[in-house]
N, C-alpha and C positions, 0 to 999 in steps of 0.2 A: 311339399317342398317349397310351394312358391307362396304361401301361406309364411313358412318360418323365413325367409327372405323379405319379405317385405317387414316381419317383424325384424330382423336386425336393422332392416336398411332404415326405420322409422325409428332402433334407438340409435343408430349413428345419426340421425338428422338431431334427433334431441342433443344429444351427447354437444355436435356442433354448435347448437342455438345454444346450448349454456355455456360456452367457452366463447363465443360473440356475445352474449348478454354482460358476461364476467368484464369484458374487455370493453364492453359500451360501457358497462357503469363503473367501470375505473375511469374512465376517460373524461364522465360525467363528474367524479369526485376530484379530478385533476390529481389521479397518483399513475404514475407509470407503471406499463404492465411489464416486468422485469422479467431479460431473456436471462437463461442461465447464464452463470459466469464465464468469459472466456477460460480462466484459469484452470476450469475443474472440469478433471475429464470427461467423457462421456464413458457410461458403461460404468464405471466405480459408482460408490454408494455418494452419493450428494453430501455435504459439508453438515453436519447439526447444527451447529452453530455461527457467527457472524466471526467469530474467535476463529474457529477452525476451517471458515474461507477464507481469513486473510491469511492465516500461517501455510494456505494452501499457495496463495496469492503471491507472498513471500518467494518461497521456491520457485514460482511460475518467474519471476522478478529475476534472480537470479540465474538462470539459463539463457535469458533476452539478449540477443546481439546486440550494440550500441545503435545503431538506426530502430529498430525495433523497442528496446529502451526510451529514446527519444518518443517514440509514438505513443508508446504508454506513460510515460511521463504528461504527456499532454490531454490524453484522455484522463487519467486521474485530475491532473488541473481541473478540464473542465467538469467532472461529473460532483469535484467538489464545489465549483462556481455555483452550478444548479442546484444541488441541492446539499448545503450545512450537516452535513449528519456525521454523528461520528462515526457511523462505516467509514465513511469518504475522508472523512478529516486524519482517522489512521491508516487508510492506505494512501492519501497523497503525503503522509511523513512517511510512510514507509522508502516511497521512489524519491525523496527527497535525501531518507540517510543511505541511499547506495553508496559505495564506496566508490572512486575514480570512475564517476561519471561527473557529464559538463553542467548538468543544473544541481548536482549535489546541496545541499544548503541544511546543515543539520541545526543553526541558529531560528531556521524557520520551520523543520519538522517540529524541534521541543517545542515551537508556540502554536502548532497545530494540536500538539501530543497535550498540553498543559493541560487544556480548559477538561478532556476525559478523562486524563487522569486524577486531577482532582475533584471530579462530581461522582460522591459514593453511589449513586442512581445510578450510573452509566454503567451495560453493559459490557462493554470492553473496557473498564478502566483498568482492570488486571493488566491487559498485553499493554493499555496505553500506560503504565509504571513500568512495568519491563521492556518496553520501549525506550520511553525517555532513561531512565536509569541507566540503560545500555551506552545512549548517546550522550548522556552528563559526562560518563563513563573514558567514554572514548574521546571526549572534548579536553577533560584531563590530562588522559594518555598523550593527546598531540601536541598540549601546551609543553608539557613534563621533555618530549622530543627536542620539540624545538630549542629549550632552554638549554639540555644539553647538546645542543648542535650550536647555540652561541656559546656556550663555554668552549668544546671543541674547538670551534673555530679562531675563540679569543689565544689559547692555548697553539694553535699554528702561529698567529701572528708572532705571540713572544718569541716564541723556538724561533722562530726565521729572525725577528731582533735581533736574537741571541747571535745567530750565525753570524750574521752581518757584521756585527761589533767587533767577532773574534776574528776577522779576515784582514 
């Protein structure tokens, strides 16, 4: 008994040295040793892909109270400050095209979105076209709005002209 005890207790010691060897020699290489995602649950099957955490990411995005929002908004800033990758570059356009939030800036996710989408190399250049497309998209749509909210409104002015005159 105390034979097979010391043998587990000597592979948990190993088991340990190679997960602090792991972690010296990333540290030594200067890459970060990456905790899981806040986003993605614990207990579900882990993400496959770098696609399939940010569409996870996404959802997590949308549930965010606005002060919590804000928080993440700034953590994506900076993790895209540290490190250029396009992980980082399409999820800070992702917190960037939320809709009726205060840092919204969809002129500056597309130029986050641009440079993946157009590199046929790049793994996520798929979601970064259907990103930016979405936002081309919608940039459209709120010009097309606006346009008719000044005809609208030119269209008040006349009417009340009109009134005015007949009085």
């Amino acid at each position: 008994m105390k034979g097979r005890l010391a043998v587990v207790l000597a592979g948990c010691a190993a088991l340990a040295g190679c997960t602090a060897l792991r972690d010296f020699e990333a540290a030594l290489r200067g890459v970060e040793v990456q905790e899981p995602a806040p986003w993605v649950q614990a207990g579900v099957p882990q993400p496959a892909s770098d696609t399939e955490s940010l569409l996870l990411y996404f959802q997590h995005l949308r549930k965010l109270p606005g002060a919590d929002l804000g928080r993440e908004h700034e953590t994506a800033r900076q993790a895209y400050t540290r490190a250029r990758t396009d992980f980082n570059r399409v999820r800070l356009a992702m917190v960037l095209s939320l809709p009726n939030s205060a840092f919204t800036d969809d002129g500056r996710a597309l130029e986050l979105l641009e440079s993946v989408a157009k590199n046929p190399g790049a793994r996520l250049q798929g979601l970064a076209q259907v990103l930016s497309s979405n936002l081309q998209e919608q940039k459209k749509l709120n010009a097309s709005v606006q346009g008719l909210q000044q005809k609208l409104d030119a269209l008040k002015s006349l009417e009340r002209n009109m009134i005015e005159r007949n009085r």
